[in-house]
Structure formats: C-alpha cells, structure tokens
C-alpha angles and dihedrals in degrees: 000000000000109000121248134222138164113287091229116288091328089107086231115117107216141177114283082225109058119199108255097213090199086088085075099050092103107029138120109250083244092055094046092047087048084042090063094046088059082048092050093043086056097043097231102162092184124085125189122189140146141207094244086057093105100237101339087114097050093043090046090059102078094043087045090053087071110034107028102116089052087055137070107218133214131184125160129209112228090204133105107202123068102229088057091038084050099059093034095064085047090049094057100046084068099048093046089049081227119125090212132003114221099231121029113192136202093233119225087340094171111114107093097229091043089046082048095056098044092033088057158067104312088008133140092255087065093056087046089055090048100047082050088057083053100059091244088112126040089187149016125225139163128224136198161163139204128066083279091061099092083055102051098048089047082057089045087050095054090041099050131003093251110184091209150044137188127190136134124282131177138133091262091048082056093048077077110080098195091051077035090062101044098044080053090052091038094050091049090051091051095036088059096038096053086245113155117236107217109184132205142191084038088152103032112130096187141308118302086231099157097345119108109257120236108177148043103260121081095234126055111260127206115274104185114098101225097037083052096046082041094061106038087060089049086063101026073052086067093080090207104050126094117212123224110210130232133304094227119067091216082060105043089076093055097045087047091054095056098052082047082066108045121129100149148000108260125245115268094243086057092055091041085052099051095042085059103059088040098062088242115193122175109260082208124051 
C-alpha cells in the first residue's frame, strides 16, 4: 500500500499520493466509478477536485454518498470576487453530495492582479474564510502554475495562514535554479509553519505543442514505463511532498504502481540519464 504521512498541521494522515480528480472531468459515469475502484484498490484516503474540472465534481458525488467520511476532500474556486467564490463553494458542495470539504483552495492564483483582487477587500479569500466559519470548509489553501508560482505562494503565506499549497515539482522544474530557489524558500516556510507541500506535473515529459495527443493530460507524460516510474520516485524522494497523481484515468494505475514501488529517490544522473533519452523539455519557462 501506498505510504501515509500528516497533511501539513490539519491532524488528517493521508496518501502521499493524493487522487488528482481532473482526471474525471470528461468520463462517462461507468469509467469514474471504475476510476475510484482503481483509488480504493490502492488505499489513497485524500481527493482533490475543483469546480473548473469539467464534471469531476459531479461524477465524484455518488461515489462520495457513500465514502465520504473514509476521504479528505479537497475542491478549489477559480474565482476572484467573494460574492462568485461564495456561490461557487456552495455550488460544489452540491455537486460533490458532501455538506463541507475538508480543504477549499484559491485555484492558479498567480497572476498578481488576479492574486490583488482575491487577496484582497470583497475578495474570494474572505468567502473562504466564511465558509470556513460555517463549518463548509475545515481549511484554506492556495494552488498554482507557472515559474512565478513558489513566489507567489511565499507573498500569499505572509499574507494568510493557508494550510496548504499546490505548485509543480519535478527533476526537470528544478533544473531550473531561480524556480529552484523559491520552491527551497517556499519548502522551509511551510516546513516551519506546519503547511502542507502538494506537487503536480510530476510525470510531464514536455509540452504536446504540434504533436497528436493521446492522452488526457495537457502536457505529454511520460509513456515509457521506466522513465514514468523514474520520475514518480524522484518526487515521492522529496519526504515532504505529497504527489498528485495524473489527469488521465489510463494513466492513474501506472502512475499508482509506481508509487506502490518506491524505496528510494533516484540519483541525478539517473534522472539526467533518463531525461535525456526521453526528449525532456521543461512544461513552465
């Protein structure tokens, strides 16, 4: 089984691969039920969502009728005003079948107007807080994208005591010594302020740009089995990270396997081996 380890300073033990429900937002209601089958054969007790993931929410909600009290659930609000973010969270408790999720996010809040707006008087960080005050929400954490990302998170820190952050991290993002340096500064804040670390695009092995996708994800993954397995131990090798898993649900076993497997984070020339043969080009510049 999947190892466990405290989500932060939110008391709950949860997968260190948490189930990326982005991977429902375009199934069939027959292929997400047979998608969290694949979740409960592999024990994973933590759920991420959001609104903007097409259907995930809606498809999440049967399976959740019945185990909701064996999950922790996550969802995230794309919007930046408190009234929208407001009826949003409400929105997706219904969708979900759920009266409260146990972590609400401000989804890919990067852009510094954006982060100005939601950060802000009358903005979706107050009706977090609310629903919080609720009890629709237990806690209150903040999502993103992009090389700015670390940054960003290091200015919403200081700014609000988030329980949570979310941001890419793979051997080829930390190729990159400026993102190198602010996921560093970003890990030692968290790590002293009991915030948990959630990671994404740990399998990415470069953008589609003209190439025919084949799969799910908007980036191309790694396909080969090795490379794949390769690159989940280099995260799950990072002892405070937690791994979310994969936006395609052909892909979700693999990637579950592999975490199944892990002993111990590859060497670097391993990595740099590996990267190599696979064409790897960075998803973020």
């Amino acid at each position: 089984m999947i190892p466990k380890q405290e989500f932060g300073r939110t008391g709950h033990l949860s997968t260190r691969v948490i189930f990326g429900a982005a991977a429902l937002a375009s199934v069939s209601q027959d292929d997400a039920d047979r998608t969290m089958e694949t979740v409960e054969a592999y024990g994973l007790n933590h759920i991420d969502t959001a609104a903007s993931y097409g259907e995930a929410e809606l498809r999440l909600g049967p399976w959740l009728e019945r185990h909701r009290d064996e999950v922790f659930l996550a969802t995230k609000t794309e919007k930046r005003r408190k009234a929208d973010a407001h009826d949003e969270i409400r929105r997706s408790l219904e969708r979900l079948r759920s009266d409260h999720v146990d972590l609400l996010q401000l989804h890919f809040l990067v852009d510094q107007g954006e982060w100005n707006v939601a950060m802000g008087p009358g903005g979706a960080l107050e009706a977090a807080i609310e629903a919080r005050d609720e009890g629709l929400v237990r806690f209150i954490g903040v999502t993103g994208h992009e090389v700015e990302v670390a940054q960003r998170h290091l200015e919403s820190l200081e700014r609000f005591a988030f329980d949570s952050v979310l941001l890419p991290y793979s051997f080829v993002m930390m190729q990159n010594p400026d993102y190198a340096a602010d996921f560093e500064a970003l890990a030692a804040v968290c790590r002293e302020r009991g915030v948990a670390i959630q990671t994404i695009k740990a399998i990415t092995r470069r953008p589609w740009g003209e190439r025919q996708r084949d799969h799910a994800t908007w980036y191309q993954p790694f396909d080969d089995p090795e490379a794949l397995e390769l690159a989940v131990h280099w995260v799950l090798g990072r002892e405070e990270v937690f791994l979310n898993s994969v936006g395609d649900i052909a892909l979700l076993p693999r990637v579950l396997a592999a975490a199944e497997t892990f002993r111990e984070r590859p060497s670097d020339e391993r990595m740099r081996a590996m990267h190599e043969a696979q064409g790897v080009v960075p998803l973020f510049t």
